[in-house]
C-alpha positions in Angstrom: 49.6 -21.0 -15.0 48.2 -21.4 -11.8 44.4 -20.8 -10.7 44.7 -17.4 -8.9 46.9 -15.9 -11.7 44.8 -16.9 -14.4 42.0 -15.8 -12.1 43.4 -12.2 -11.6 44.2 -11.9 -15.2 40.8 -11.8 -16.2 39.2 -9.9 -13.6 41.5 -7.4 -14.3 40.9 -7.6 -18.6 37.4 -7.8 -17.9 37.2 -4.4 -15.6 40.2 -2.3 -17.3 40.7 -4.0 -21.2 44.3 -2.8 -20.5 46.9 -2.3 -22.8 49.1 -4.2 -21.2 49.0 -6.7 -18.0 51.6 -8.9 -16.6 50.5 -11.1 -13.4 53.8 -12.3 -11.9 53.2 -14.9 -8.9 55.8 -14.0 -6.6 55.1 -16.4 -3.5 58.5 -18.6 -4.2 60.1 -15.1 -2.6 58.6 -15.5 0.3 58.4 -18.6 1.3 58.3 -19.0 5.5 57.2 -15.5 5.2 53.7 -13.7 6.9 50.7 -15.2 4.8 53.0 -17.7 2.7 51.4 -21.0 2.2 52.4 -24.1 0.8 52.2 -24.1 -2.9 52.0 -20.6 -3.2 49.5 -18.5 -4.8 49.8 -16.1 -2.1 51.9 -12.9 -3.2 51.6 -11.5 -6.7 53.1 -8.4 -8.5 50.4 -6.5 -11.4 52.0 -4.6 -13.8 49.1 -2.9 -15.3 48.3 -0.5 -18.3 44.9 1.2 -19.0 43.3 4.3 -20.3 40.9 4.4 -18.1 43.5 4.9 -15.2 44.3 8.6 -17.0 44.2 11.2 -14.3 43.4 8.8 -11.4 46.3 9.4 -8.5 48.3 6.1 -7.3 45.8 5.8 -4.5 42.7 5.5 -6.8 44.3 4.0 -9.2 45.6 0.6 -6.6 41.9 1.1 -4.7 40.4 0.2 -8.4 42.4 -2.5 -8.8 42.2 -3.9 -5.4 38.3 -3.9 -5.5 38.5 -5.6 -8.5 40.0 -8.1 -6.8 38.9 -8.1 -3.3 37.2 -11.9 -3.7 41.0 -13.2 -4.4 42.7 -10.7 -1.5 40.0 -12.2 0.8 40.6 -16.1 0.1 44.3 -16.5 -0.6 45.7 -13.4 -1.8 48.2 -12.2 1.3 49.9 -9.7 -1.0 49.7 -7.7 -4.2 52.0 -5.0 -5.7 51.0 -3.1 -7.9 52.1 -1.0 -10.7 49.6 0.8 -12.6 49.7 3.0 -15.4 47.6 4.9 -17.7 49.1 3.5 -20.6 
């Protein structure tokens, strides 16, 4: 597992104690691509489950999760999909 995944998974445990996360690392997709670097680490997909998302919209709901992460988006994250739900 590498060091930003493992690092994402447990801010994201810590700040949501979700139901159900999936960290997918994605880079090998987009290799050559806008903010792909060697060895990847660089695009992830969250699939993401929480309570505490319950009546938040999309936008609130990717703005939580983003500043949960905004340490990771600022040294090597170049792109993160999300998909959050409230269960």
């Amino acid at each position: 597992m590498s060091t930003f995944r493992n690092r994402i998974e447990s801010k994201l445990r810590a700040a949501f104690e979700p139901t159900r996360l999936e960290v997918i690392d994605e880079s090998h997709q987009h290799a050559g691509h806008g903010g792909w670097r060697e060895g990847g680490e660089t695009h992830f997909r969250v699939r993401i489950g929480s309570p505490q998302f319950a009546g938040k919209s999309r936008v609130e709901t990717h703005r939580a999760v983003n500043a949960v992460l905004a340490e990771e988006l600022r040294e090597r994250v170049h792109a993160l999909a999300i998909e959050a739900s409230a269960s």
